[in-house]
C-alpha positions in Angstrom: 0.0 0.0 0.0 0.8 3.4 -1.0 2.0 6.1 1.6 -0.9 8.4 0.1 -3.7 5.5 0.2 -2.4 4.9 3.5 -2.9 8.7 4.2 -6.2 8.8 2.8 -7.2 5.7 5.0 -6.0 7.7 8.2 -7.4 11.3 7.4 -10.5 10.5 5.4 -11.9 13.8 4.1 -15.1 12.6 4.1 -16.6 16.5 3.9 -14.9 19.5 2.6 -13.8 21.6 5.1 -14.1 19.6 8.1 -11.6 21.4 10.7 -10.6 18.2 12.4 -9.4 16.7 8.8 -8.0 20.1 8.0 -5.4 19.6 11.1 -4.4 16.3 11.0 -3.9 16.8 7.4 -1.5 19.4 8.4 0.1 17.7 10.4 1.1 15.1 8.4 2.4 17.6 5.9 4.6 19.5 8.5 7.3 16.8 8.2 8.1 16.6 12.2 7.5 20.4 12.8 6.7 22.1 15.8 3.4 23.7 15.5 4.6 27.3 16.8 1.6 29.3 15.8 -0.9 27.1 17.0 1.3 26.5 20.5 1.4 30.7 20.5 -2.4 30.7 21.1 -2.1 27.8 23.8 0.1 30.1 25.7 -1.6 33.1 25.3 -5.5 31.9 26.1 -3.6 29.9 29.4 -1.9 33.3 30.5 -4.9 34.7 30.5 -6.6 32.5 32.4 -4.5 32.2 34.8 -3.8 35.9 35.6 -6.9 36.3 37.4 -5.9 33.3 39.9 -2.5 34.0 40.3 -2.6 38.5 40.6 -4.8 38.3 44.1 -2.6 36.2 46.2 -0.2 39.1 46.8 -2.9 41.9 48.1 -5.6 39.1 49.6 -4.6 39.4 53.0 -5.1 43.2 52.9 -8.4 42.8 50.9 -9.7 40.7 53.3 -8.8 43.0 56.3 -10.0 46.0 54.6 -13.5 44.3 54.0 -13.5 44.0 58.3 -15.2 41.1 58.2 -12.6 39.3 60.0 -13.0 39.8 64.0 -9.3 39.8 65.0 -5.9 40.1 62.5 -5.5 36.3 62.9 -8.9 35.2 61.6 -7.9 37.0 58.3 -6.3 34.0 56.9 -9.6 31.9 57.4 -11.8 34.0 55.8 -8.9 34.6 52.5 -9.2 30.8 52.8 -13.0 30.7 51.3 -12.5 33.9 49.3 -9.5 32.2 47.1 -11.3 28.7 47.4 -14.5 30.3 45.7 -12.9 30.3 41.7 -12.4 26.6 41.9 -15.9 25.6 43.6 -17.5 27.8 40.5 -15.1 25.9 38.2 -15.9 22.4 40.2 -19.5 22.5 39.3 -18.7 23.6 35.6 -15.9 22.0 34.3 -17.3 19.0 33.1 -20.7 20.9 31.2 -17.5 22.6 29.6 -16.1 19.4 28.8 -18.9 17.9 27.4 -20.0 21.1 25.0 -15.8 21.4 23.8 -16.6 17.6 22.3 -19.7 18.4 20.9 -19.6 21.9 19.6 -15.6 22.3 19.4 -13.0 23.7 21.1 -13.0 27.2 19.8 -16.2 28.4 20.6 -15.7 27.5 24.6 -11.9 28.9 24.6 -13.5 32.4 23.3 -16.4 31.8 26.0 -14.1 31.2 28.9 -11.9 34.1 27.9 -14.8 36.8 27.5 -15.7 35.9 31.1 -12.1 36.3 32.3 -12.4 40.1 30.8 -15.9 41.2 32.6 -15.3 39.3 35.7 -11.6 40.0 37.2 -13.3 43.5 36.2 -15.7 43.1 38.5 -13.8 41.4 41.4 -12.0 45.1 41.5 -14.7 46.8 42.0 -15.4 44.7 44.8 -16.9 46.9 47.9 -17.6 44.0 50.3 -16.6 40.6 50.7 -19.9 38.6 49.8 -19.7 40.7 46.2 -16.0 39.4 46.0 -17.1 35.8 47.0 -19.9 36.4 43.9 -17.4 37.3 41.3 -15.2 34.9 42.0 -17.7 32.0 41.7 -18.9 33.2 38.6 -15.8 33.7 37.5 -14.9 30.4 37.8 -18.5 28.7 36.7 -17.9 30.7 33.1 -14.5 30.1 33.0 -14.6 26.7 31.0 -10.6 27.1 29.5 -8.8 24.4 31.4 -10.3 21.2 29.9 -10.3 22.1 25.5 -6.9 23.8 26.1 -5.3 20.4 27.4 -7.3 18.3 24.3 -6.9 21.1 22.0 -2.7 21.4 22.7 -2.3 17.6 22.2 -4.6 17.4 19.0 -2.6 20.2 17.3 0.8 18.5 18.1 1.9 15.0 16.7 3.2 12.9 18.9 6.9 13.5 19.7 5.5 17.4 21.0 2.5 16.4 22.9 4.5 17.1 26.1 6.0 20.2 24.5 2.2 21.1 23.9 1.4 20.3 27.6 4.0 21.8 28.9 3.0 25.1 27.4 0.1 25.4 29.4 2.2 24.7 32.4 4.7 27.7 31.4 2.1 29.8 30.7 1.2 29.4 34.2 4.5 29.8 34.8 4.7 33.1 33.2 1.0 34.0 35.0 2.8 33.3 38.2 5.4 36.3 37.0 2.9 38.2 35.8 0.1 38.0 38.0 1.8 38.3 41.4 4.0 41.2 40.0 0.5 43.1 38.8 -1.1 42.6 42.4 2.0 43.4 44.2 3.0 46.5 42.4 -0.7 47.9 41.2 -2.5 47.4 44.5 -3.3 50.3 46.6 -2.0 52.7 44.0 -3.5 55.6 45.9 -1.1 54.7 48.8 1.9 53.7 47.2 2.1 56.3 44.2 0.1 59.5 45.3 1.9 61.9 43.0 -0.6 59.2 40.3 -3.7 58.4 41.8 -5.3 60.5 44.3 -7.5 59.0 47.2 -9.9 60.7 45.5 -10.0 58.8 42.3 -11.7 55.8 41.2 -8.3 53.8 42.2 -7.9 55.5 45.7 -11.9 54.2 46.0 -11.2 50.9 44.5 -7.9 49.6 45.8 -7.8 46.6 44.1 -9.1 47.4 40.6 -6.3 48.5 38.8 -4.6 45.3 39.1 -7.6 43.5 37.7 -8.5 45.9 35.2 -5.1 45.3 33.7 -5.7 41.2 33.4 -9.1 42.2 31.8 -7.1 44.5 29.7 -4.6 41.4 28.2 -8.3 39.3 27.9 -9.4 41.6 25.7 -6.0 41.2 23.6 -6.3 37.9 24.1 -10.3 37.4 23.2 -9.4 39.6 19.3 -6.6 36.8 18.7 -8.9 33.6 19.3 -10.7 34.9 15.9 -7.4 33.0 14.2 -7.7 30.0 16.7 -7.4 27.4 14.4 -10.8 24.4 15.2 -9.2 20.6 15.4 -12.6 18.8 16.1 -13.9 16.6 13.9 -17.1 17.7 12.4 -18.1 14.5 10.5 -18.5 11.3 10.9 -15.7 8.5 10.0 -15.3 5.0 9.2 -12.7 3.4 11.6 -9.4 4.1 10.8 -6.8 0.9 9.7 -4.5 0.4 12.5 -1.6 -2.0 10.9 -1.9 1.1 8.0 -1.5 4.0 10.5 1.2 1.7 12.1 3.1 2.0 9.0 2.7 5.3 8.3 3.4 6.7 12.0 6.6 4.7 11.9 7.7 6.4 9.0 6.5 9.7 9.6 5.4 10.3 12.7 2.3 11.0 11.4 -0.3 11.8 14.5 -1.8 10.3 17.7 -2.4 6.6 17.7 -6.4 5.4 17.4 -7.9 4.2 20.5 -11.1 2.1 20.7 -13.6 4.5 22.4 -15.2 2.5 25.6 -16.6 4.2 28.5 -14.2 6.4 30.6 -15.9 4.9 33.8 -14.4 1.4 32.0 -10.9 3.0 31.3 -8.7 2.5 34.5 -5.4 3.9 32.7 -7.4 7.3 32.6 -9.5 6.8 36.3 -6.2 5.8 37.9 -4.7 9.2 36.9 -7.0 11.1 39.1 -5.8 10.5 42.6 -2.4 11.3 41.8 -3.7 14.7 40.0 -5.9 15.6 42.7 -3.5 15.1 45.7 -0.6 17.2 43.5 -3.2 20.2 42.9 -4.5 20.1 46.6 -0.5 20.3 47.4 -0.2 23.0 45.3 -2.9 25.6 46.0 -2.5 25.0 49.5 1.3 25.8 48.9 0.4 29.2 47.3 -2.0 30.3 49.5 0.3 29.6 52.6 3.2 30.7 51.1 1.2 34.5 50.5 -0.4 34.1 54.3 3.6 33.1 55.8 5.6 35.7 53.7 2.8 38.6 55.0 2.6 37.5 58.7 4.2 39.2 61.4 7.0 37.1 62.4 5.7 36.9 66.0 3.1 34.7 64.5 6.4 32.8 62.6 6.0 34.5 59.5 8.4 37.0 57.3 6.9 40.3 57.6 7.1 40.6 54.0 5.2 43.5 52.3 2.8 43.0 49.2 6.1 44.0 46.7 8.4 41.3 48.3 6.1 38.5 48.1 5.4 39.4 44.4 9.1 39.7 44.1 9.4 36.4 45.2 6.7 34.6 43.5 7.8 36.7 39.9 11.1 35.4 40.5 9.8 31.6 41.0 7.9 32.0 38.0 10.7 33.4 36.0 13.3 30.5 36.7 10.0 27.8 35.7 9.4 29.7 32.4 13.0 29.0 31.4 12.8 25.5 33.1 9.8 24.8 31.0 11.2 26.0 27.9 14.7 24.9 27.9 15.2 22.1 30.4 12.0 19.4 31.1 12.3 18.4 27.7 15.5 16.9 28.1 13.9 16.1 31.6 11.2 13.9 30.4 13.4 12.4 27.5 16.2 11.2 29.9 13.5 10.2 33.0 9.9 9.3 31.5 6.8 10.7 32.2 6.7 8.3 35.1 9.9 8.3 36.9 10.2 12.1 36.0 6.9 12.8 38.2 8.0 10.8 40.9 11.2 11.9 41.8 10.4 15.6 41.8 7.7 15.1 43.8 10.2 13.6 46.2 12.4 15.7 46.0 9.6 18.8 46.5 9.7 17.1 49.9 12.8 17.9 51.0 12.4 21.4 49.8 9.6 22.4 51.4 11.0 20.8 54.7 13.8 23.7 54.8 10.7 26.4 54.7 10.4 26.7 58.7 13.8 27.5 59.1 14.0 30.7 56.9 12.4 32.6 60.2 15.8 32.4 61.3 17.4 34.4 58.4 17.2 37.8 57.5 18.2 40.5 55.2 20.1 39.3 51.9 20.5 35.5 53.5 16.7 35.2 53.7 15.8 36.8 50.2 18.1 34.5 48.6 17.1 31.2 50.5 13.2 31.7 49.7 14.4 32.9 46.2 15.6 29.5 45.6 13.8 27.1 47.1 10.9 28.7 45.7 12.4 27.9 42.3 13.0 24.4 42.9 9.7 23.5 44.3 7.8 25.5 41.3 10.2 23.5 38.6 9.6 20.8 40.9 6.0 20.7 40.9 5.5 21.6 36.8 7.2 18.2 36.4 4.7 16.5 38.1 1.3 17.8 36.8 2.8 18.0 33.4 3.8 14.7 33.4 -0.1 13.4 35.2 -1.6 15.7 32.3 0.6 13.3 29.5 -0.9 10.6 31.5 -3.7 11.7 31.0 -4.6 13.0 27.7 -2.7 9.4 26.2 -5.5 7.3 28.1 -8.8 8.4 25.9 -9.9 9.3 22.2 -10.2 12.5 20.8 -14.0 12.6 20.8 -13.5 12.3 25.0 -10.9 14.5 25.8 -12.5 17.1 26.5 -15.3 15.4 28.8 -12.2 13.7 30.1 -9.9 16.9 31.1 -13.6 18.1 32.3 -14.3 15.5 34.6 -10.4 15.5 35.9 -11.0 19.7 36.4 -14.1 19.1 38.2 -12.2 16.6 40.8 -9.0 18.6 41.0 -11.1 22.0 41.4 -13.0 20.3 44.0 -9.5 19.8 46.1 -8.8 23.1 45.2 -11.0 24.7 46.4 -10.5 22.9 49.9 -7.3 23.6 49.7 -7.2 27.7 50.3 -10.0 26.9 53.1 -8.1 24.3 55.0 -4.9 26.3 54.1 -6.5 29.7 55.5 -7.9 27.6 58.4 -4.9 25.7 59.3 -2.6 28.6 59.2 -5.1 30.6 61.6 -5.4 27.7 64.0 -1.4 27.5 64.1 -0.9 31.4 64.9 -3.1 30.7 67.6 -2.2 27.5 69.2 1.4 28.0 68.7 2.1 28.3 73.1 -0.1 24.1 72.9 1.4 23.2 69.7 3.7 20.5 69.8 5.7 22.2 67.2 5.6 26.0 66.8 2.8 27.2 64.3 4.7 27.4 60.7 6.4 23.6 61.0 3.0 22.3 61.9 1.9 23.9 58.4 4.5 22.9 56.6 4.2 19.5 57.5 0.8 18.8 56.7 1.6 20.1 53.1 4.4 17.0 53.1 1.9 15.2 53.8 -0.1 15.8 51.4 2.8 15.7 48.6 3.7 12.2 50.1 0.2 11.1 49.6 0.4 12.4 46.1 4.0 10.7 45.2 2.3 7.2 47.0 -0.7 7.3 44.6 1.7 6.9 41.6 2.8 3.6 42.5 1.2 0.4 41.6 -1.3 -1.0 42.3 -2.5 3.0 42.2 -1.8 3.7 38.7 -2.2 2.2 35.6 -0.6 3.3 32.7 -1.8 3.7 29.3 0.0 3.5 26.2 2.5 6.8 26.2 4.2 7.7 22.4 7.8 7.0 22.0 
C-alpha cells in the first residue's frame, strides 16, 4: 500500500472543510515540525486564564482585612481561605458541562467563552466593595470560566506525537509566566492611591477601588487575548468517520510520525489507565494551591506569629522570580527532563524531591536581610520547577488514556475533581494557618512547621498514589 492510500485511509476527508481533517492533514504535511503558531495561542489563552488566579494572592490578605469582616488580624487567613477557594468551587461545578459542550460543539467556541468571562469578571472582582460581592465574582468567574479542559485536548490534538509534552507543557509555562505576571501586577498595582500619590489620588476611582487596577489590567490582556482567538485554528472533527486501519496507520506513523495513535472509544468509567490518573492529580493540585495560599499568608505574617513580615512587593518579588526560573525551566530544560527520565519516573522523583524542599521552609524565620531573600528565592524555584514536572507529566498521563471525541469530557471530569480539592485547599490552608498562629504556646511544634508538614503530607500522599497498584498506565508515544 501506497503512503498516500495509507494517508487517505487515516485522514479520510469525508466532507470538505471539516476542521478536524483540516489539522491532521496538516500535520502530516509539517514533516516533524513544531506547530509554533498554533502552541502561541495555547500560551496566550492559558496566560490569560490564569492571571486572574495567580494576581490576588499578593494583596488578599489586605483585601480581606479591609472588608473588616474578619474579628481579629489572625482570623484574616480563614476568611482569605473561602475567598480564594470560591474560583475553583464555580469551576468544580462547571468543568465538566465545559467538557462535554468542547466535544460536541468544538473547542473554539468555549476557549472564546471562557476568555470573554475572564475580561468582565476580574473586572468586576476590583470593584469589589464588600466581601460577599467578592465571593460572587469569584464564583462566577470560575463557573464561566470553561478554559482548562479544551486547552489540554486542543494542545495535544494540534501536536503530533513526539510534541504532545511540548504542547502540555506550554500550558504549564504559561502558568508559569501567570505566576510572573500576576503576582508582579497585584503586588506592584494594588493600593496605587497609597503607594504612588503623586498618580492616583484617594480621590479617584483607584484611591476608592484599591484593588481594581490590578484587575483591570488582566481584563485588559483578555481583551487582547479574546481579538486573537478569531485565528484559533478548530481541530474537532465535524463529521462522521469510518474506523481508521491500524496495521496502515502503524506504518505510516513509523515512518512519519504522522499523529496520535487510534484508540477504541469505551466508557471512561471502563478506562482505569485514565481513572487511575485522578488520585495522583488531585492530591498534587491540593498540594499545590495550599502551597500558594500559605506561602502568600507566611511571607505577609508578622514574624511573631512565625512569618516574614514581607510587604505586598516582596512577596510578588518572590513569586515573579519563582515564575521566571519555571518559564526558562519549562522552555529549555524538562524536555530533556522527560526524554532522559519518562513521564513516570520524572513525576516521581520531583515530587520527592519537593519534599525535601519544602521541609527547609520553617527554618527561613531564622534568616534575614540578603540571606533570607536569597534562601526563599531558591527554594521557591525548585519547588515550582519541581511541581511543573509533576502535573505535566499526570496531564501526559492523561490526555494518552482516551480518544479525541472524550478528551475534552475527560480533562472536564479531571478539572471538576481537582477544582474540588482546590477549592478545599485555600479553606483548609487559610484555616490551618489561623489555627497554628493561635495555638502555637499548645502546639507540639511551633505554628509554621505544623503547616509545613501537613503540606508534606499531602505531597507524600500524592508521590504514593503513583505507584502500583495505584496507577495504571496507558499507552504513552515513543
Amino acid at each position: 500500500m501506497g503512503s498516500d492510500e495509507e494517508a487517505a485511509l487515516l485522514v479520510p476527508a469525508v466532507e470538505e472543510g471539516c476542521p478536524g481533517c483540516v489539522m491532521e492533514r496538516r500535520k502530516a504535511s509539517s514533516n516533524g515540525r513544531i506547530p509554533y503558531r498554533e502552541l502561541f495561542f495555547v500560551a496566550a489563552t492559558s496566560l490569560a486564564s490564569a492571571l486572574p488566579i495567580t494576581c490576588l494572592f499578593p494583596f488578599l490578605y489586605f483585601m480581606v482585612r479591609d472588608f473588616r469582616v474578619a474579628e481579629t488580624e489572625e482570623d484574616i487567613g480563614f476568611y482569605a481561605g473561602f475567598l480564594a477557594a470560591s474560583y475553583m468551587v464555580g469551576r468544580g461545578f462547571s468543568s465538566i458541562f465545559w467538557g462535554v459542550i468542547a466535544d460536541r460543539v468544538g473547542r473554539k467556541p468555549v476557549i472564546t467563552f471562557s476568555i470573554l468571562s475572564v475580561v468582565v469578571f476580574s473586572a468586576l472582582f476590583g470593584l469589589s466593595t464588600t466581601y460577599w460581592m467578592a465571593i460572587a465574582t469569584r464564583l462566577v468567574l470560575g463557573a464561566l470560566n470553561g478554559l482548562l479542559a479544551p486547552i489540554k485536548a486542543y494542545c495535544v490534538e494540534v501536536c503530533q506525537t513526539q510534541h504532545q509534552a511540548l504542547g502540555l507543557s506550554l500550558v504549564n509555562t504559561a502558568w508559569a509566566l501567570g505566576l510572573i505576571v500576576g503576582p508582579a501586577l497585584g503586588g506592584y498595582l494594588s493600593q496605587p492611591a497609597e503607594k504612588y500619590p503623586h498618580v492616583f489620588s484617594k480621590d479617584s476611582v483607584f484611591g476608592r477601588f484599591p484593588y481594581l487596577l490590578p484587575c483591570l489590567s488582566v481584563s485588559a490582556f483578555a481583551t487582547l487575548v479574546l481579538i486573537s482567538c478569531e485565528w484559533l485554528p478548530e481541530t474537532i472533527h465535524k463529521h462522521k468517520v469510518p474506523e481508521m486501519d491500524t496495521k496502515a496507520f502503524k506504518a505510516l506513523s513509523s515512518k512519519e510520525g504522522y499523529c496520535d495513535p487510534p484508540r477504541k472509544k469505551k466508557s471512561l468509567l471502563q478506562n482505569r489507565p485514565w481513572i487511575s490518573t485522578l488520585l495522583p492529580y488531585c492530591f498534587f493540585s491540593l498540594h499545590d494551591t495550599a502551597y500558594s495560599e500559605i506561602l502568600s499568608l507566611w511571607a505577609v505574617s508578622d514574624r511573631k506569629y512565625g512569618g516574614l513580615s514581607f510587604s505586598t512587593e516582596d512577596t510578588g518579588q518572590v513569586l515573579a522570580m519563582a515564575g521566571a526560573s519555571l518559564l526558562v525551566y519549562q522552555l529549555v530544560i524538562y524536555r530533556w527532563v522527560h526524554r532522559i527520565l519518562g513521564t513516570v519516573n520524572s513525576a516521581r522523583i520531583a515530587s520527592a524531591v519537593s519534599i525535601l524542599v519544602l521541609a527547609t521552609y520553617p527554618f527561613m524565620t531564622y534568616l534575614s536581610g540578603v540571606k533570607l531573600s536569597l534562601a526563599l528565592c531558591s527554594a521557591a524555584m525548585m519547588r515550582s520547577a519541581l511541581a511543573i514536572t509533576v502535573t505535566t507529566g499526570i496531564s501526559l498521563l492523561q490526555n494518552n488514556a482516551v480518544c479525541q471525541e472524550q478528551r475534552g469530557t475527560a480533562n472536564g471530569i479531571s478539572t471538576t475533581a481537582m477544582s474540588f480539592f482546590k477549592s478545599i485547599a485555600p479553606v483548609g490552608a487559610g484555616a490551618l494557618f489561623s489555627w497554628a498562629q493561635k495555638r502555637q504556646d499548645v502546639a507540639f511544634l511551633p505554628g509554621d512547621q505544623v503547616v509545613f508538614m501537613v503540606l508534606n503530607l499531602v505531597q507524600l500522599l500524592g508521590l504514593i498514589s503513583t505507584f502500583e497498584p495505584f496507577l495504571v498506565l496507558p499507552a504513552l508515544p515513543e
